[in-house]
TIVO-893851 format. One line per 10 residues: number of its first residue (from 0); their letters; for each residue x, y, z of N, C-alpha, C. Coordinates in nm, 4 decimals, decimal comma, m for minus. Layout:
<rs>
NUM = a = X:Y:Z:X:Y:Z:X:Y:Z  ...
</rs>
This chain:
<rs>
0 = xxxxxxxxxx = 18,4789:0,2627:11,5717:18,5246:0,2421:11,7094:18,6501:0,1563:11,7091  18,7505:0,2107:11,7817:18,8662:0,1176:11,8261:18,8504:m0,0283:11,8858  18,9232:m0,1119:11,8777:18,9444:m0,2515:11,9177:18,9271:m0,1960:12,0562  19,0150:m0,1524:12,1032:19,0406:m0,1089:12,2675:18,8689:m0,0220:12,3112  18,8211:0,0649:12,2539:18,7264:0,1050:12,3067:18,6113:0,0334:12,3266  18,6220:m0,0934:12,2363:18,4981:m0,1871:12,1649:18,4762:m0,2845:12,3390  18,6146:m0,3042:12,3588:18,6758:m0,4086:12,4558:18,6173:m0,3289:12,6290  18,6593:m0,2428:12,5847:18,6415:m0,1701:12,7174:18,5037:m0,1414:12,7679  18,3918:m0,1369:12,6260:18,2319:m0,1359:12,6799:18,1883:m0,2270:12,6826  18,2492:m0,3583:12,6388:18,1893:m0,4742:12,6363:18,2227:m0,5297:12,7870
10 = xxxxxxxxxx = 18,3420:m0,5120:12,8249:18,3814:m0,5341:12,9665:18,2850:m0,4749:13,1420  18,2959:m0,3495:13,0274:18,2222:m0,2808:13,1232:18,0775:m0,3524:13,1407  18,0572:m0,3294:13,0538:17,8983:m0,3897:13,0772:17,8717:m0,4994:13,1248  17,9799:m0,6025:13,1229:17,9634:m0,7291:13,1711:17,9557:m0,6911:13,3499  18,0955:m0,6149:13,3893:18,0944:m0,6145:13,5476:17,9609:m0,5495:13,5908  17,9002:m0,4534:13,5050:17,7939:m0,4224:13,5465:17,6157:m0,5388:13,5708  17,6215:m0,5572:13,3996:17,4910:m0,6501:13,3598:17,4947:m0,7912:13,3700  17,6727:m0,8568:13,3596:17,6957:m0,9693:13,3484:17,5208:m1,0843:13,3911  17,5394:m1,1917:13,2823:17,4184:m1,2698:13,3542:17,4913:m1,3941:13,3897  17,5632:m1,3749:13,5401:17,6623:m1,4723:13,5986:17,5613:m1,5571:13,6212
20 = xxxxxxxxxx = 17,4179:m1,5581:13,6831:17,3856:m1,6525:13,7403:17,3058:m1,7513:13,6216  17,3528:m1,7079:13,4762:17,2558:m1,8712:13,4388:17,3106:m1,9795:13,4487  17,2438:m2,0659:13,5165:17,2930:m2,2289:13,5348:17,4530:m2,2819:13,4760  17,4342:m2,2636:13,2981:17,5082:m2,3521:13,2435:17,6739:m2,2624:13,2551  17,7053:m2,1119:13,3085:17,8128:m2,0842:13,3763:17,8521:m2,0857:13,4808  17,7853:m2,1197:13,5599:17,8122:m2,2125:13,6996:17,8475:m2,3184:13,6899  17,8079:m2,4050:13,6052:17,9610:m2,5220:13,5624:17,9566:m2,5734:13,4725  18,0879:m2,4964:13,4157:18,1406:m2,5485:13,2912:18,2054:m2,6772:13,2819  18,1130:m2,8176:13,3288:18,1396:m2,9773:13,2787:18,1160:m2,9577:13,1824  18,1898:m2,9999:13,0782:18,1701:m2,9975:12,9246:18,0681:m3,0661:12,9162
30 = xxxxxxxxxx = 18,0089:m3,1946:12,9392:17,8941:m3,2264:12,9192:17,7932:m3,1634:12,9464  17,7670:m3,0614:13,0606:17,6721:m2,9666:13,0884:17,6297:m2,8747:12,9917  17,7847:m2,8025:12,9028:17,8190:m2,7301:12,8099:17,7269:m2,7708:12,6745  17,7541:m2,9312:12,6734:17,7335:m2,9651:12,5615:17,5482:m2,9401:12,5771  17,4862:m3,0249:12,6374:17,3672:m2,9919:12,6723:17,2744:m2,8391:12,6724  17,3667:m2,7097:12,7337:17,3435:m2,6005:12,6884:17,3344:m2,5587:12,5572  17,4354:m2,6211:12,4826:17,4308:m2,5357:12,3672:17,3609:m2,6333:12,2603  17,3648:m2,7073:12,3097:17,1973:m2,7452:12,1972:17,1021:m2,7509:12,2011  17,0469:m2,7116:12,3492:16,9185:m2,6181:12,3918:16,9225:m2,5040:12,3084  16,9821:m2,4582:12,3368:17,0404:m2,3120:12,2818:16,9941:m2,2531:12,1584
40 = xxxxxxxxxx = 17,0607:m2,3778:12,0686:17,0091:m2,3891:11,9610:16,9298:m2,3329:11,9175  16,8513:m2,2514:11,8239:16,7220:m2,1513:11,8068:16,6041:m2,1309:11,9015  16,6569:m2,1633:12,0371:16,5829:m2,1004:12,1465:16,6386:m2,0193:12,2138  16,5464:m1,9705:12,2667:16,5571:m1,8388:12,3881:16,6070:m1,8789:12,5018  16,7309:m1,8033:12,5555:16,8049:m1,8206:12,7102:16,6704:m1,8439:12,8239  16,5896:m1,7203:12,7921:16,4928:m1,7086:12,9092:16,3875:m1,8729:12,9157  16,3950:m1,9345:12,7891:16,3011:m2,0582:12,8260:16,4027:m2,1148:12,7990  16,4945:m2,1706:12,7728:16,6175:m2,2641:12,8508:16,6652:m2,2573:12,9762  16,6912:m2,1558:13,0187:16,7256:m2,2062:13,2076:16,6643:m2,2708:13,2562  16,5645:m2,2628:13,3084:16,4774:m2,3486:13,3557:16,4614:m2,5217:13,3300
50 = xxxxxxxxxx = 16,4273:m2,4980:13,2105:16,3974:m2,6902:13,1667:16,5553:m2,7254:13,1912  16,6654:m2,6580:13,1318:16,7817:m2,7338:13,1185:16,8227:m2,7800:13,2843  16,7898:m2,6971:13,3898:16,8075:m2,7323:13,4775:16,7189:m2,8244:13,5458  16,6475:m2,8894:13,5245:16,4979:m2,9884:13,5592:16,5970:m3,0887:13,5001  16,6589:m3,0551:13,3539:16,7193:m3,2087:13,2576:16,8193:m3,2319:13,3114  16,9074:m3,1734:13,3663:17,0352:m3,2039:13,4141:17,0096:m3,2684:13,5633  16,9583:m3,1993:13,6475:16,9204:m3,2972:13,7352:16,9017:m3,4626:13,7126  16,8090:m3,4854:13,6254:16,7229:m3,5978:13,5412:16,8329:m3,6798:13,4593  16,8808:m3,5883:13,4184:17,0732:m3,6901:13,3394:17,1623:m3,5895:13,3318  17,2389:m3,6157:13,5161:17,3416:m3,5418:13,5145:17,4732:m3,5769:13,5061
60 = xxxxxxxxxx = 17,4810:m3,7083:13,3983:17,5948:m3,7117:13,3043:17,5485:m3,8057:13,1422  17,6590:m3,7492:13,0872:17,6400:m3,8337:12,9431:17,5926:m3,9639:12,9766  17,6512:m4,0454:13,0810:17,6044:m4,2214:13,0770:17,4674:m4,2268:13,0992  17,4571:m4,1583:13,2199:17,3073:m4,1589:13,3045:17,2204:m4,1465:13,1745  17,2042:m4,0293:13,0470:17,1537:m4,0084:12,9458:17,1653:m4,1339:12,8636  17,3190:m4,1461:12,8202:17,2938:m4,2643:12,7413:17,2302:m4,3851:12,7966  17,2070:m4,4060:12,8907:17,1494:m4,5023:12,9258:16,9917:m4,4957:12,9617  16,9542:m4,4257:12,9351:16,8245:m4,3837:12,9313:16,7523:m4,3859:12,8194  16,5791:m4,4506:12,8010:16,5473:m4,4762:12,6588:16,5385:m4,3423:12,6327  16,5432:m4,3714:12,4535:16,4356:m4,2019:12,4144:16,3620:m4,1704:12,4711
70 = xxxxxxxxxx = 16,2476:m4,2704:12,4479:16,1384:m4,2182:12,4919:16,1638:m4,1399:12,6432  16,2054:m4,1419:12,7461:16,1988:m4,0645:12,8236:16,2789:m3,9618:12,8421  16,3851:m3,9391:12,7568:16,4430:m3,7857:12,6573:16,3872:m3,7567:12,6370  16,2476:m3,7803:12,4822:16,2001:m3,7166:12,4618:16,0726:m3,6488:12,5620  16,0243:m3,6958:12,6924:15,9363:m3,6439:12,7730:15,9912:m3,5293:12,8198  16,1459:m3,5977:12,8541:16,2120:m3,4294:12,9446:16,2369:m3,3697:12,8260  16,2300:m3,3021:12,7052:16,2675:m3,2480:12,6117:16,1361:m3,1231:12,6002  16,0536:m3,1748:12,6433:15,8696:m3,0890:12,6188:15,8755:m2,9611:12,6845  15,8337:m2,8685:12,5881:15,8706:m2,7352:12,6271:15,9960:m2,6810:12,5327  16,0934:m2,7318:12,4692:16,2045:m2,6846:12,4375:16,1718:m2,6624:12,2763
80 = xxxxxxxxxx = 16,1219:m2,7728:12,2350:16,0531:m2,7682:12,0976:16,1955:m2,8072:12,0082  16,1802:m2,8130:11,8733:16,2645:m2,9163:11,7689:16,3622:m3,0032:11,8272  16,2335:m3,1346:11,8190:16,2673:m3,2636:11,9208:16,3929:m3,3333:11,8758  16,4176:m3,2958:11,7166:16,5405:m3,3607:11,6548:16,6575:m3,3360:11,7687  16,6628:m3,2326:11,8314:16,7587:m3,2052:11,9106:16,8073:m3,3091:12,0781  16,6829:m3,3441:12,0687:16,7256:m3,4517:12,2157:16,7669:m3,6081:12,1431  16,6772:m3,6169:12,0592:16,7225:m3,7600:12,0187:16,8989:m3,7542:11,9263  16,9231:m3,6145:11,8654:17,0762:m3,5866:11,8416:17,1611:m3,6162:12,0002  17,1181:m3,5391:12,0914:17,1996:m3,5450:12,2202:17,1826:m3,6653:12,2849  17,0831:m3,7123:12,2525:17,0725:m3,8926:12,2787:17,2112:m3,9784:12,2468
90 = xxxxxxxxxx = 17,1762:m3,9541:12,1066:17,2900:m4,0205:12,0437:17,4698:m3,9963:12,0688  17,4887:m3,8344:12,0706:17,6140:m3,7961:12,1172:17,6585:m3,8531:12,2800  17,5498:m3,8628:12,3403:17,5837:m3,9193:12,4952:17,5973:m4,0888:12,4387  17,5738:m4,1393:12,3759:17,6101:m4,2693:12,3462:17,7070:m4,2653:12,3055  17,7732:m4,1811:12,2342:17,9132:m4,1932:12,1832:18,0172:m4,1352:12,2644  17,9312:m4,0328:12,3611:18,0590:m4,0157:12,4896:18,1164:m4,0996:12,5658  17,9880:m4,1662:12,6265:17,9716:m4,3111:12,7435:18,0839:m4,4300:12,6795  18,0797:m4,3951:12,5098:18,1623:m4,5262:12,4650:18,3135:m4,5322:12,4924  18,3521:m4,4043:12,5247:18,4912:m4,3513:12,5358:18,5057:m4,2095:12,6615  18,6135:m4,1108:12,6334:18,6010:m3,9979:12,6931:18,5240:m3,8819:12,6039
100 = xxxxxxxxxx = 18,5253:m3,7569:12,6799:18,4846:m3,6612:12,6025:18,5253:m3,5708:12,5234  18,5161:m3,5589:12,3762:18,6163:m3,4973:12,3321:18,6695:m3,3390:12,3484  18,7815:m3,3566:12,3328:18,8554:m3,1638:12,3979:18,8865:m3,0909:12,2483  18,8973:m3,1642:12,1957:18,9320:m3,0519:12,0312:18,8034:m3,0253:11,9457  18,7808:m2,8971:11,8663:18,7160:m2,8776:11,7668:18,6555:m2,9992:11,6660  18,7865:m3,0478:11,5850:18,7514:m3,1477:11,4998:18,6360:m3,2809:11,5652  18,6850:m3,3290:11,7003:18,6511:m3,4173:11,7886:18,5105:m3,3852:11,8395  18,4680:m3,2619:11,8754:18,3373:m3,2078:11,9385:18,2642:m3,2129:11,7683  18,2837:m3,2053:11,6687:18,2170:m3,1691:11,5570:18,1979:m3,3126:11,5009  18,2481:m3,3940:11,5464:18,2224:m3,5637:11,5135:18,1298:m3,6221:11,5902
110 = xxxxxxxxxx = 18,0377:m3,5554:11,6782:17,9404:m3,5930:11,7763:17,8258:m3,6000:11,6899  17,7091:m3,6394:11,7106:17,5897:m3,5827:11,6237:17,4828:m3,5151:11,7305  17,4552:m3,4203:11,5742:17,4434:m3,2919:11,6237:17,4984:m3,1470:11,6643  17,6721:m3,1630:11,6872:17,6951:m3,0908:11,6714:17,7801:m3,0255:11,5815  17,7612:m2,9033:11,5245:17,7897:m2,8757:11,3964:17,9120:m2,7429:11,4392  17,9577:m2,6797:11,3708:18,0860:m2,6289:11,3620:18,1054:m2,5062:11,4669  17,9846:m2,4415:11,4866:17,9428:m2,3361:11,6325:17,9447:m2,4261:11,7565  17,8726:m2,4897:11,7528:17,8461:m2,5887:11,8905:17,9999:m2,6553:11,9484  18,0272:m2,7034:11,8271:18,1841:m2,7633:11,8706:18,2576:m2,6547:11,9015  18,2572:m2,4928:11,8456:18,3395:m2,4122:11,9253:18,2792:m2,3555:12,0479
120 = xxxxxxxxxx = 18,1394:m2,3528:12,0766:18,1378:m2,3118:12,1715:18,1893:m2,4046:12,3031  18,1577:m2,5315:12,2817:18,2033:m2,6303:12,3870:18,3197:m2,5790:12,4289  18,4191:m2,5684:12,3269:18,5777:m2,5586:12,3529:18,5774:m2,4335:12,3747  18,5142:m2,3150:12,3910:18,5415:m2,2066:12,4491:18,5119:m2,2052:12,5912  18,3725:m2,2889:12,6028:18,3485:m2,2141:12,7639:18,3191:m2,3499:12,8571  18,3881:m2,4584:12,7895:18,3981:m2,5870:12,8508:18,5558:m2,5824:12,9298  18,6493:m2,5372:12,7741:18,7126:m2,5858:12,8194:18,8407:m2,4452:12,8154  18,7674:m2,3628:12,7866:18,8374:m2,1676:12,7812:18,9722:m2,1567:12,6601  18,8879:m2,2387:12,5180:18,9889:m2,2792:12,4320:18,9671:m2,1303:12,3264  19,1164:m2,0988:12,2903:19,1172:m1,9450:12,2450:19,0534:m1,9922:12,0805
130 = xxxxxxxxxx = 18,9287:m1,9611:12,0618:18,8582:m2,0089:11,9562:18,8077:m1,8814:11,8588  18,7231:m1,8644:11,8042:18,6013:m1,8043:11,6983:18,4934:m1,8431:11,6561  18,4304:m1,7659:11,7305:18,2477:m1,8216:11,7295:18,1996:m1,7263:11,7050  18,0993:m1,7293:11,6180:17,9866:m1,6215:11,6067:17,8550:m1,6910:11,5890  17,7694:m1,5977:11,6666:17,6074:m1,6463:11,6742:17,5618:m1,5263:11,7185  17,4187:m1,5383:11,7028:17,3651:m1,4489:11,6455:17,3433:m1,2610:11,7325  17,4061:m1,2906:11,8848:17,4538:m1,1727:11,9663:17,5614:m1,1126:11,9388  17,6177:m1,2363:11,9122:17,7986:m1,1541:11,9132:17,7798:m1,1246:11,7703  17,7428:m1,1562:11,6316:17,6719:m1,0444:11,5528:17,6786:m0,9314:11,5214  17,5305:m0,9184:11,6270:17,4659:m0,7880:11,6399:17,5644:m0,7304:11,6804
140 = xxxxxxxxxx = 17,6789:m0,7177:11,8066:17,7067:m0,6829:11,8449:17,8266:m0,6140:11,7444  17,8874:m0,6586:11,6760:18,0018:m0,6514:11,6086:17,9685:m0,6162:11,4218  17,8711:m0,6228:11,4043:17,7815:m0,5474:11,3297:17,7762:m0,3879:11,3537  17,6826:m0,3741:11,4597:17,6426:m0,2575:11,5294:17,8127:m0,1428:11,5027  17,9253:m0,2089:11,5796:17,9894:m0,1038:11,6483:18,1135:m0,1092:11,4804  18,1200:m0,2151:11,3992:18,1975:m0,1923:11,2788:18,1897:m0,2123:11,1331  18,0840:m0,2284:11,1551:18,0457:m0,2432:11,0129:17,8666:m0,1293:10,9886  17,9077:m0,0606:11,0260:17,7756:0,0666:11,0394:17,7436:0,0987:10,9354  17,6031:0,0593:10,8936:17,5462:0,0784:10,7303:17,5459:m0,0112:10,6147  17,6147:m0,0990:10,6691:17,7550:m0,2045:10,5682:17,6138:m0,3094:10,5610
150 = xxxxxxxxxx = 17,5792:m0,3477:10,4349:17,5003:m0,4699:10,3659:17,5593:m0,5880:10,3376  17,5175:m0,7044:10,3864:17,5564:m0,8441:10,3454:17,6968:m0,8741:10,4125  17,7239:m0,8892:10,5181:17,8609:m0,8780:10,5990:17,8401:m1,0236:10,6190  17,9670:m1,0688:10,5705:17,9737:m1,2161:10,5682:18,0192:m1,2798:10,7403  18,0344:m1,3804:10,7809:18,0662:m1,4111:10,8852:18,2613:m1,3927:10,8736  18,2896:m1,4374:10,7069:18,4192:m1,4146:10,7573:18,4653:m1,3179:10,8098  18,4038:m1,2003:10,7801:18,4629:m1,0614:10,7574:18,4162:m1,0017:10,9703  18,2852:m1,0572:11,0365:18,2693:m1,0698:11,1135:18,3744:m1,1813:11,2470  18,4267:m1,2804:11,1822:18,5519:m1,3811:11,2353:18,7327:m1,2891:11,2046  18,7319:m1,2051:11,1529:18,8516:m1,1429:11,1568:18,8629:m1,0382:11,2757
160 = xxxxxxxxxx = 18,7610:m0,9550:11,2980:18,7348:m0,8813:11,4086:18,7505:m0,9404:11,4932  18,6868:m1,0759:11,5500:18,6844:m1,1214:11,6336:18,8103:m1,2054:11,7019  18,9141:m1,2082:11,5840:19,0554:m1,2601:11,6196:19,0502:m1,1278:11,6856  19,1386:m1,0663:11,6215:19,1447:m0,8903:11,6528:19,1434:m0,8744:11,8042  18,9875:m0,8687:11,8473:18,9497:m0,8575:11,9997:18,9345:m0,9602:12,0949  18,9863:m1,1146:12,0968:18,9951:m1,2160:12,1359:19,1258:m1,1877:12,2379  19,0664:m1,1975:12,3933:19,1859:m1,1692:12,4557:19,2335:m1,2870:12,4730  19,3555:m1,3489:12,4535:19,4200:m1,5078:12,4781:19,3709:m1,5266:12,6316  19,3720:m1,6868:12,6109:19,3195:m1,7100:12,7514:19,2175:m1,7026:12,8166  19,1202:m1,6044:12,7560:19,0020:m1,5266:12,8571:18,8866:m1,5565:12,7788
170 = xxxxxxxxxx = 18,8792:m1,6861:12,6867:18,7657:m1,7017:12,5817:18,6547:m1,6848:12,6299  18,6309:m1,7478:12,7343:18,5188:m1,8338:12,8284:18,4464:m1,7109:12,8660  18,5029:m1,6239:12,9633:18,4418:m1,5020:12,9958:18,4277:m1,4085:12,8991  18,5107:m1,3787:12,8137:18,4921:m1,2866:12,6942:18,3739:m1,3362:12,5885  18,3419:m1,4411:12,5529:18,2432:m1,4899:12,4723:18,1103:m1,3967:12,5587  18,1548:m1,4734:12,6901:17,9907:m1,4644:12,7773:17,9877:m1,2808:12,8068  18,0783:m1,2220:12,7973:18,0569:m1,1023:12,7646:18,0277:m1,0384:12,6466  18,0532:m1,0893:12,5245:17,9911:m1,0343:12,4409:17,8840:m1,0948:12,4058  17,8439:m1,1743:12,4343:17,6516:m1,2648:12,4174:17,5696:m1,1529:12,4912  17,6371:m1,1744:12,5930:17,5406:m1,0483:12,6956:17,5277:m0,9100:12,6554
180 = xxxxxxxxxx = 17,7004:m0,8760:12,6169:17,6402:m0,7107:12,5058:17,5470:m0,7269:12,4138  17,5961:m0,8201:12,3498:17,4882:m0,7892:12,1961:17,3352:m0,8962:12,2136  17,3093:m0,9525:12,3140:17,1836:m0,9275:12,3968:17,1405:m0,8262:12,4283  17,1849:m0,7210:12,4902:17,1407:m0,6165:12,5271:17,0888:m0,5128:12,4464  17,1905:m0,4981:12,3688:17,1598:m0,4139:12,1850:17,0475:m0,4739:12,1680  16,9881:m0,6183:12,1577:16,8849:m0,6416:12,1001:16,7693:m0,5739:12,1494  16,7406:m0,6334:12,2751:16,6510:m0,5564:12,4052:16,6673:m0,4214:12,3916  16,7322:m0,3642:12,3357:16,6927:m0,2126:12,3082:16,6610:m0,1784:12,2003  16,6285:m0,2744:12,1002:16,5674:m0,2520:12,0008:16,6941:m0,2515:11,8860  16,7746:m0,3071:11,9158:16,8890:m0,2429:11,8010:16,9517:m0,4244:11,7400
190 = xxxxxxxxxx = 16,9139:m0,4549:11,6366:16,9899:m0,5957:11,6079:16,9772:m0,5373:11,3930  17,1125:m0,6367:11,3891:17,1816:m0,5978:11,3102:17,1910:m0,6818:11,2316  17,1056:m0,8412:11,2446:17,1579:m0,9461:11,1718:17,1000:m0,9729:11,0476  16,9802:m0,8701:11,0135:16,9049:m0,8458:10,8712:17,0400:m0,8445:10,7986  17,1216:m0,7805:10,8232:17,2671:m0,7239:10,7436:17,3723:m0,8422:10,7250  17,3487:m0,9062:10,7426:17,4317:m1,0443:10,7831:17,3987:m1,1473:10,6376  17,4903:m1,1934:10,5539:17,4947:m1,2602:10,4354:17,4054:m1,4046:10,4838  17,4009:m1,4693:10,6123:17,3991:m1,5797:10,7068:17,1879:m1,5520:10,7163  17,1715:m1,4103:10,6961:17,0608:m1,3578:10,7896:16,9148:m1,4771:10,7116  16,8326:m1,5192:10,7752:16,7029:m1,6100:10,7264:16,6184:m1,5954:10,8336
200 = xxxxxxxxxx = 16,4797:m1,5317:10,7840:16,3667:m1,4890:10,8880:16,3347:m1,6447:10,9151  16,2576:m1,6713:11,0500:16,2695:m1,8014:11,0900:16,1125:m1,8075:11,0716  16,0572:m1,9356:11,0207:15,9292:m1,9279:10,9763:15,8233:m1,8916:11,1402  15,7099:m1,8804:11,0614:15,6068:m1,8549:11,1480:15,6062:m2,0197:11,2745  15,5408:m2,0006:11,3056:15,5501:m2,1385:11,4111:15,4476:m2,1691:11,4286  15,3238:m2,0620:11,4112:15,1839:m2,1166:11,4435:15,1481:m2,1966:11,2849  15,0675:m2,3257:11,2539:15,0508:m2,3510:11,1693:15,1361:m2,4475:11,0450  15,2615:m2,4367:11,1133:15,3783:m2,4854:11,0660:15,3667:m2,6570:11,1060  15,4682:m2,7269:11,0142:15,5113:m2,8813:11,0280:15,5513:m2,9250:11,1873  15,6536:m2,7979:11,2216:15,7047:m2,8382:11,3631:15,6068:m2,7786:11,4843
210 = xxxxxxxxxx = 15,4939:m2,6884:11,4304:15,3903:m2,7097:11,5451:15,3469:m2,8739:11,5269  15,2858:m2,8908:11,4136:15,2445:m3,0081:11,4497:15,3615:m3,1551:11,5216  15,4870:m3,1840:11,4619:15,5378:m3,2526:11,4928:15,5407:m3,1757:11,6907  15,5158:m3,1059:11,7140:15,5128:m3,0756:11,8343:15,4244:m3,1754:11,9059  15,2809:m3,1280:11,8396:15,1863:m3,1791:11,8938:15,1578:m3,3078:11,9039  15,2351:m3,4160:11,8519:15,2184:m3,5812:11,7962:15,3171:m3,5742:11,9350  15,4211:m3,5182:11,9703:15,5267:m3,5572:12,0965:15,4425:m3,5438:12,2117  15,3920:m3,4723:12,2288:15,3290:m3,4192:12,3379:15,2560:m3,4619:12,4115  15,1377:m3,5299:12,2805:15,0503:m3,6168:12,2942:15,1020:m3,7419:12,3360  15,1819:m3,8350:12,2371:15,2727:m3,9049:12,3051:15,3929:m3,9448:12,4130
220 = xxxxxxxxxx = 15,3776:m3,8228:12,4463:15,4603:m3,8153:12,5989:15,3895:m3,8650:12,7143  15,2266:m3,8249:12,6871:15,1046:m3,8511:12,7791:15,0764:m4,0432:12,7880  15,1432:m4,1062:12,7141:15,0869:m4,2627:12,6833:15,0872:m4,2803:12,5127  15,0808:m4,4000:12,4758:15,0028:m4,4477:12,3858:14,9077:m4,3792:12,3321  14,9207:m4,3574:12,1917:14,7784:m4,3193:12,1285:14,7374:m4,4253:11,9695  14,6319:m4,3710:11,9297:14,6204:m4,3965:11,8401:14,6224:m4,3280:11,7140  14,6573:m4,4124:11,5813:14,6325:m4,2839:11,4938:14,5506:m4,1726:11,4710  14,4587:m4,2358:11,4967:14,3110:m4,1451:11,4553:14,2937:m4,0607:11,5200  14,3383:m4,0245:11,7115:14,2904:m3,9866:11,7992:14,4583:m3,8578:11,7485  14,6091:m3,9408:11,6885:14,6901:m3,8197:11,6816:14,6657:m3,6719:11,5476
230 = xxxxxxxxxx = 14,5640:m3,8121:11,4746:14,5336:m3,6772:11,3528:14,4351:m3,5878:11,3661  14,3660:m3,5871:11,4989:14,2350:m3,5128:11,4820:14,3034:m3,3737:11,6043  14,4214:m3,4140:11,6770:14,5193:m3,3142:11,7163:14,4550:m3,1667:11,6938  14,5117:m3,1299:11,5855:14,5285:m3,0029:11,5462:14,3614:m2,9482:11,4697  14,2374:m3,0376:11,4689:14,1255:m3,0008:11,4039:14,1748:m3,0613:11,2758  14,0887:m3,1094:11,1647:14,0149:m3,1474:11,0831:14,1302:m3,1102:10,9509  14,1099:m2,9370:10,9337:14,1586:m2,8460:10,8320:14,3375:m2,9416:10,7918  14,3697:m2,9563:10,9333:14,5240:m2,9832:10,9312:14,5594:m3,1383:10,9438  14,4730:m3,2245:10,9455:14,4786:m3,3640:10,9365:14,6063:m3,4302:10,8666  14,6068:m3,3603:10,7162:14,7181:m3,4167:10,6412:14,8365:m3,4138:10,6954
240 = xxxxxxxxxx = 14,8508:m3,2886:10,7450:15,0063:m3,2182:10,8060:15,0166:m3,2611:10,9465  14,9642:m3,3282:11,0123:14,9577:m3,4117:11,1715:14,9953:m3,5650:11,0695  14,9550:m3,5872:10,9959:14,9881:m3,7265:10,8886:15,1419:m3,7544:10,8857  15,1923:m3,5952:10,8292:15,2948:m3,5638:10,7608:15,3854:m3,6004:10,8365  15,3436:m3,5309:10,9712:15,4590:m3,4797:11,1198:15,4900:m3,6787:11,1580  15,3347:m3,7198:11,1919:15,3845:m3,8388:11,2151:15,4786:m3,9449:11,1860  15,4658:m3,9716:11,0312:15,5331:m3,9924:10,9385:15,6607:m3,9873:10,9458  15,7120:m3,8552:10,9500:15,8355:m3,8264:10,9268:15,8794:m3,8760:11,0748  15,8262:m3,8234:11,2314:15,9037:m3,9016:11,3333:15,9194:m4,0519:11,3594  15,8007:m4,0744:11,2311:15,8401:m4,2544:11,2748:15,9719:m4,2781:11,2049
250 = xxxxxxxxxx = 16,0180:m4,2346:11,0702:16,1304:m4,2599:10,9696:16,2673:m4,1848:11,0769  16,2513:m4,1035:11,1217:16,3552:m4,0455:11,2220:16,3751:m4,1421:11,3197  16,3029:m4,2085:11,3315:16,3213:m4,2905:11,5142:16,2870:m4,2318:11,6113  16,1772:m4,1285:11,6583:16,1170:m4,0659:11,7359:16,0472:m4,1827:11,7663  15,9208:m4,2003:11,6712:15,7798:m4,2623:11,7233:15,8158:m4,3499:11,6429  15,7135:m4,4900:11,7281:15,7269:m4,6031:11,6482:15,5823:m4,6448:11,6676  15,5229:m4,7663:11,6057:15,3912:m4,8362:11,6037:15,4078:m4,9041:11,7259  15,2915:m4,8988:11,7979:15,2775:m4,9857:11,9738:15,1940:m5,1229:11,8770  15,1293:m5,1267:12,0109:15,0723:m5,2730:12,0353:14,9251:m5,2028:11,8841  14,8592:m5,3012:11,8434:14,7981:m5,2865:11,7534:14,7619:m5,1627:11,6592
260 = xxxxxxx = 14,6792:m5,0560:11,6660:14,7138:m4,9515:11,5719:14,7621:m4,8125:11,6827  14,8199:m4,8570:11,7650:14,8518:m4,7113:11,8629:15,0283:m4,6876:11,8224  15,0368:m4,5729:11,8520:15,1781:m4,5400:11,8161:15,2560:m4,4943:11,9611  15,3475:m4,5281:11,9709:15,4282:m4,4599:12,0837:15,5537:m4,3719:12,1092  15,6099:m4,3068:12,1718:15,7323:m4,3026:12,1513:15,8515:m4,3947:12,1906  15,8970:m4,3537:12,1177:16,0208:m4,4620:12,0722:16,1351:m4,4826:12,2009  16,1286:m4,6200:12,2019:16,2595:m4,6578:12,3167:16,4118:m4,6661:12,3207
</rs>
């Protein structure tokens, strides 16, 4: 398929399917931005709208956040799952509040937490900066229509195309048009990213470390607990690995030890 024909169904489909109304393109405050896309992060659009809009209400700017303990990040965080991610955006709103917000690549990628996608997406649809991003729609998408059959397709080789069909100027909407095409490819059964050099099946979730580190937040979102009462969580079988989860969020700065043997989350 031609550049021009590629452009022209991706367009199309937007005036048709466009998904104008999720929250975080209704306004592009870069801090809003920033907040989206580390929801985003290995979750699903359909269970991010919602909470992100409950959180933004709740800290609807970097200060309001930075100035807010963890611990009550991590309460509004429940539901979104890999908690590392609020106490990262914790921290980046502390380093916004300390200064302004940054507008360049290099500058968005000096935040913590965000890593070399995140910093371009900011600057694409924060701030409609003529960039190169790929994740895991725009992909499929660009997979699907040029590289047909083609094994192990590196991202570079996927980032040259994407100069190619990058209309100057129009990042912001053109990104959000091709997320939404190669969304759609998926929903019809068609994704392409097995083929992808990048490609890693994402573990099971039932049974896993980050169910349990789930379940120690959760619990602790509710009050104070105790150890004994967070290891018996998950049943008996899984004791060690509720041990494990704990453990590791106390060394992170999630959870810390309360008043005699109860643990809490962290302030």
């Amino acid at each position: 398929m031609s550049s021009t024909s590629f452009k022209s169904l991706v367009w199309r489909h937007y005036r048709l399917h466009g998904r104008r109304n999720l929250p975080w393109r209704k306004n592009t405050n870069p801090y809003r931005i920033l907040v989206s896309e580390i929801m985003l992060q290995q979750t699903q659009v359909e269970r991010v709208a919602p909470l992100y809009e409950t959180f933004v209400r709740a800290f609807p700017t970097a200060r309001k956040l930075a100035c807010t303990p963890l611990s009550e990040v991590l309460k509004s965080w429940q539901g979104l799952g890999y908690n590392r991610r609020a106490k990262m955006l914790h921290a980046a709103a502390k380093r916004i509040a300390e200064g302004r917000f940054p507008r360049t690549v290099p500058e968005l990628e000096a935040l913590p937490g965000v890593g070399q996608y995140t910093a371009r997406a900011i600057a694409a649809f924060a701030y409609n900066q003529d960039v190169i991003l790929v994740e895991t729609n725009i992909r499929t998408a660009i997979l699907h229509h040029f590289f047909p059959g083609k094994e192990k397709v590196s991202d570079k080789a996927v980032e040259r195309i994407l100069e190619e069909l990058l209309p100057k100027g129009k990042a912001r909407e053109w990104y959000s048009a091709l997320m939404d095409y190669g969304a759609y490819l998926k929903r019809s059964g068609i994704s392409h990213n097995a083929r992808s050099v990048r490609y890693a099946r994402q573990s099971t979730f039932s049974g896993s470390l980050r169910q349990a580190r789930g379940a120690v937040l959760r619990e602790l979102s509710r009050g104070d607990a105790s150890r004994t009462r967070l290891l018996s969580l998950l049943g008996s079988a899984r004791r060690k690995q509720v041990a494990q989860a704990l453990d590791a969020l106390c060394r992170e700065g999630m959870v810390h030890s309360a008043e005699g043997s109860a643990y809490a989350l962290a302030d």
